[in-house]
C-alpha positions as CSV (number, residue, x, y, z in Angstrom):
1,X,58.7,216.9,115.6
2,X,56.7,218.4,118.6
3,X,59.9,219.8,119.6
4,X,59.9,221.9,116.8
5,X,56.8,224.0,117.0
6,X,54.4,225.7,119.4
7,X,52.8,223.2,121.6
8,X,50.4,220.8,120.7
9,X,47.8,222.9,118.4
10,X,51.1,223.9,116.6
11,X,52.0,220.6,115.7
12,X,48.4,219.9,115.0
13,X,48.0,222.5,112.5
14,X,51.6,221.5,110.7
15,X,50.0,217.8,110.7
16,X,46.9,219.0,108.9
17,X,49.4,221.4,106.7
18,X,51.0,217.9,105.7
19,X,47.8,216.3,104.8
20,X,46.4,218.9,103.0
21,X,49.5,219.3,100.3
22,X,49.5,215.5,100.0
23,X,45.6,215.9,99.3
24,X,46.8,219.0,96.7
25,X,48.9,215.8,94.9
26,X,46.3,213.4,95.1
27,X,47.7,211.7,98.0
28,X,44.7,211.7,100.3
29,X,45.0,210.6,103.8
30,X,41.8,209.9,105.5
31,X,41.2,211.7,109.6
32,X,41.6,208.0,111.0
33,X,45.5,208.4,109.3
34,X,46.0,211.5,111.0
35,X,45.2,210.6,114.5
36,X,46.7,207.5,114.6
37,X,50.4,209.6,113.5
38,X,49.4,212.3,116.0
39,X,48.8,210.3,118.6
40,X,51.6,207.9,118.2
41,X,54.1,211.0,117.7
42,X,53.1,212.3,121.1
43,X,55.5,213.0,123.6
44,X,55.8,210.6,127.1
45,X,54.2,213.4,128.9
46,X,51.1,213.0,126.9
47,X,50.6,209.8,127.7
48,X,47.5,210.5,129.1
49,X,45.7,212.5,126.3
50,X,46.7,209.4,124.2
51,X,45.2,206.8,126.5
52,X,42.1,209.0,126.6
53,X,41.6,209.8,122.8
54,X,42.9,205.8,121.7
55,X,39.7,203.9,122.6
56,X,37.8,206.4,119.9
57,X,39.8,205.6,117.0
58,X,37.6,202.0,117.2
């Protein structure tokens, strides 16, 4: 899905797009939800940023 928009803060803002129609339906999903789906949807090369942001979702 990264693929398919412009860069990272793209795909962030289509991620928060998603959540905030599910919330529109009643379908909340809480911020620790849409990290853990951004950061496993991340591409190899940001392997990194993922390494750096996992040890906060504790």
């Amino acid at each position: 899905m990264l693929d398919k928009v412009d860069g990272v803060l793209g795909y962030i803002k289509k991620i928060k797009t998603l959540a905030d129609q599910l919330d529109a339906v009643g379908a909340l999903v809480s911020k620790k939800d849409l990290m853990i789906m951004l950061i496993g949807s991340l591409r190899e090369s940001y392997q990194l940023l993922s390494m750096a942001l996992n040890p906060r979702m504790d």
